[in-house]
MARTOR-771091 format. One line per 5 residues: number of its first residue (from 1); their letters; for each residue x, y, z of C-alpha. Coordinates in nm, 2 decimals, padded with zeros to 4 digits. Example, Ala and Ser with C-alpha at 12.3 -4.5 7.8 and 13.67 -1.06 7.14 Angstrom:
# MARTOR-771091
1 = AS = 01.23,-00.45,00.78 | 01.37,-00.11,00.71
//
This chain:
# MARTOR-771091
1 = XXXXX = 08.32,11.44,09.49 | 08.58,11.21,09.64 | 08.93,11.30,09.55 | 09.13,11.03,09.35 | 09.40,10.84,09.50
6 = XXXXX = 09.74,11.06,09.38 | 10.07,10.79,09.34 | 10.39,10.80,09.25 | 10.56,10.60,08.95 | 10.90,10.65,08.88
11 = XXXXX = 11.06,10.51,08.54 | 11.48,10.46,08.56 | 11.70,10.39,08.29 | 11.67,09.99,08.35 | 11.55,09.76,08.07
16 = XXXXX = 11.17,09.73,08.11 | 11.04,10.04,08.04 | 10.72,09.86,07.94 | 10.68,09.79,08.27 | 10.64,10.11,08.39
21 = XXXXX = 10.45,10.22,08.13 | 10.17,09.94,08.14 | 10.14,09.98,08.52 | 10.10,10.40,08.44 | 09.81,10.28,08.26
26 = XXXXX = 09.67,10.02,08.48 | 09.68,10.32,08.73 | 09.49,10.57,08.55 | 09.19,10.30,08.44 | 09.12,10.24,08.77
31 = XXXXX = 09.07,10.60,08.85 | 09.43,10.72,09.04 | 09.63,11.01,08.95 | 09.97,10.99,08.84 | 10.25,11.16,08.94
36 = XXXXX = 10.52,11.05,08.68 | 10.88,11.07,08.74 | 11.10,10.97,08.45 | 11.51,10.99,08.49 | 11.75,11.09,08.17
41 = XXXXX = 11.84,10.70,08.10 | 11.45,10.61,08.16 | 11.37,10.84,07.84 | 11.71,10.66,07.67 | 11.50,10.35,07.72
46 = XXXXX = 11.17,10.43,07.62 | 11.29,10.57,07.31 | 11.55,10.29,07.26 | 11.28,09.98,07.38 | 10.94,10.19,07.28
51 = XXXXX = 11.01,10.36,07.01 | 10.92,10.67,07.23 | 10.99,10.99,07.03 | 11.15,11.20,07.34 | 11.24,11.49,07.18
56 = XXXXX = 10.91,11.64,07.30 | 10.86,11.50,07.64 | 10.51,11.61,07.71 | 10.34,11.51,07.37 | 10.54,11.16,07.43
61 = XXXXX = 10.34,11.15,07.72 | 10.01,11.28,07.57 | 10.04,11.05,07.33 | 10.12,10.76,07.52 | 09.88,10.79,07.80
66 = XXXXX = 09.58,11.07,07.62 | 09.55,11.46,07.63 | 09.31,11.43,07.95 | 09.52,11.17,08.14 | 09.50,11.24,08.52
71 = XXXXX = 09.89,11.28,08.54 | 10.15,11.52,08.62 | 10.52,11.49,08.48 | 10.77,11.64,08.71 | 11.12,11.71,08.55
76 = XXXXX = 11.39,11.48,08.75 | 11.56,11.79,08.89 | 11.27,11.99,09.00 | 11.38,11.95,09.37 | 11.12,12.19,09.46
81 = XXXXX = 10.82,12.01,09.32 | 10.51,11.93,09.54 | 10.61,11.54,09.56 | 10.97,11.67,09.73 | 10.77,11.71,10.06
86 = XXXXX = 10.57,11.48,10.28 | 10.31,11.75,10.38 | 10.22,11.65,09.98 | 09.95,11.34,10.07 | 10.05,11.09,09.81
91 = XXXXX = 09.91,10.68,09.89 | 10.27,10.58,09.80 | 10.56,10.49,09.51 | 10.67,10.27,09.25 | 10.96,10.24,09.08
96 = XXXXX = 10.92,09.99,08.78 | 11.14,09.94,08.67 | 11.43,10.05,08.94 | 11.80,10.07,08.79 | 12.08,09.95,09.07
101 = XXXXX = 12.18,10.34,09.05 | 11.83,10.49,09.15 | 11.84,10.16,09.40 | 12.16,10.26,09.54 | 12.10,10.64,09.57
106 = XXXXX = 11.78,10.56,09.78 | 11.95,10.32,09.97 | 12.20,10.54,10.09 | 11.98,10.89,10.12 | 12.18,11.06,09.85
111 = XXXXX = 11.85,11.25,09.75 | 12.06,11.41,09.47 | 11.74,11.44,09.24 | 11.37,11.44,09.24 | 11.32,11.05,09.22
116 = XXXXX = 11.57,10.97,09.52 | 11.44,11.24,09.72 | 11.04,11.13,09.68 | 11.15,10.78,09.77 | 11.29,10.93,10.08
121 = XXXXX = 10.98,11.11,10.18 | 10.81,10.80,10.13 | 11.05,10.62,10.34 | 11.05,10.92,10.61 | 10.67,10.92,10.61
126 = XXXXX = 10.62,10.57,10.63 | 10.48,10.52,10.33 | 10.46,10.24,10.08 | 10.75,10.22,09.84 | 10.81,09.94,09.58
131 = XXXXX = 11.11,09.91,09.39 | 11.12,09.69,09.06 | 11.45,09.59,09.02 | 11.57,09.49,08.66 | 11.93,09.38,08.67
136 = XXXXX = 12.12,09.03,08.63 | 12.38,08.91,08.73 | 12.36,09.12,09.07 | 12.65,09.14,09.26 | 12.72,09.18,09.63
141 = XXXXX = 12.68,09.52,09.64 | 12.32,09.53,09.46 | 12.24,09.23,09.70 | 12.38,09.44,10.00 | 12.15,09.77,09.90
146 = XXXXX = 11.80,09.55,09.87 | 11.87,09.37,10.20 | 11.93,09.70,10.37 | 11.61,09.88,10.20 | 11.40,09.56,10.28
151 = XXXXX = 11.55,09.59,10.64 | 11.36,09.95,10.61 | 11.02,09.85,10.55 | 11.07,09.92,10.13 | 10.92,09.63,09.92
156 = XXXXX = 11.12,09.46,09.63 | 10.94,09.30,09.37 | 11.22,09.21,09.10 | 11.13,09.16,08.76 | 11.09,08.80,08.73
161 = XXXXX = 10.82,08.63,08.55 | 10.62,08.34,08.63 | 10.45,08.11,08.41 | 10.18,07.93,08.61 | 09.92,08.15,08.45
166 = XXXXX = 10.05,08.05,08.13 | 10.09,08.33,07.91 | 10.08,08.33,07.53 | 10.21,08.65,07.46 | 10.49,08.93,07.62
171 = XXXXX = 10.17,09.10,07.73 | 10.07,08.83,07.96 | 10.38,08.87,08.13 | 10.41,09.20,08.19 | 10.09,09.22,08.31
176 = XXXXX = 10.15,08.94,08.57 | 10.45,09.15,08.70 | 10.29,09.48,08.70 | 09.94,09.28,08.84 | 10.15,09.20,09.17
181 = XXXXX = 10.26,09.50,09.22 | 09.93,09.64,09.27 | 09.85,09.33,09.45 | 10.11,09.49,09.71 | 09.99,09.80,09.73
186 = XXXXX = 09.60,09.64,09.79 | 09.50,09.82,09.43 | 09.22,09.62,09.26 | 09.29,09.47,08.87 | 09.22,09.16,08.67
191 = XXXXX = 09.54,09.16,08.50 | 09.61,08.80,08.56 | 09.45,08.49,08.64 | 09.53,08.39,09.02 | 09.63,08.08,09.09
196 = XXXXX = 09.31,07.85,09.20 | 09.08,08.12,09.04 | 08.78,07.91,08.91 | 08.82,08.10,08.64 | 09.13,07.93,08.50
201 = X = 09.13,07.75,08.18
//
């Protein structure tokens, strides 16, 4: 039996928790597993934007994604958890969406918790990394922390609609954002129709 792909998706404390939680899903119905990575602010957020009861972390997730979901949750601090080393085969990592903090802390190797730290071994390892960035205005500094990560080899796929496809609901458009970050990573979906797709109404 051929052994499913195993990513990485990390949720941070920016608006869009959505985001991260549709593309979760869009993961585990095409057969990956899920190794799920979700900071202090990021549960803030999913309670505050999804209604998320986080009191009980686990069943949130449970309930969220199903009993038999092929996932693992790490705690953010676990240092010593099987994703903190690159002899640990993983096809890669998201972060959707990516906080300017967790953006920062990669940027500059702090590894000060379980989510910088994997994003380093994927960087170490040459693997893929994707950061979702959710933040406007952006300043200088933000600005100064992508270019230097692109510079690396990470790809940045900011949270930015388009509306070519022409959605008619919030759905559509998160699935357009979370449909090109699979696009990146070469992972199958029909989350959106493609520009010049026959298909297209």
């Amino acid at each position: 039996m051929k052994q499913m792909d195993r990513w990485i998706v990390g949720i941070t404390g920016a608006s869009g928790a959505i985001y991260g939680v549709r593309l979760v899903q869009s993961l585990l119905d095409a057969g990956h597993f899920v190794h799920l990575l979700i900071t202090e602010a990021g549960w803030r957020v999913l309670k505050e934007e999804l209604d998320w009861k986080v009191t009980k972390r686990q069943e949130a997730i449970e309930q969220a994604f199903g009993q038999d979901a092929a996932i693992q949750m790490h705690p953010i601090a676990d240092i010593g958890a099987s994703i903190a080393s690159g002899s640990f085969r993983v096809k890669g990592m998201i972060i959707m969406p990516c906080s300017m903090g967790t953006l920062s802390s990669i940027a500059h190797g702090a590894s000060d918790n379980l989510m910088a730290r994997a994003a380093d071994v994927m960087m170490k390892e040459g693997r893929p990394l994707v950061l979702v960035p959710r933040e406007t205005p952006m300043h200088a500094i933000h600005l100064e922390n992508m270019l230097k990560l692109s510079n690396m080899g990470v790809k940045l796929i900011p949270a930015m609609p388009a509306f070519y496809h022409k959605p008619k609901t919030l759905d559509d458009i998160v699935n357009f954002l979370v449909g090109k970050v699979l696009d990146s990573l070469n992972i199958e979906h029909e989350l959106f129709t493609r520009w010049g797709d026959p298909n297209e109404s």
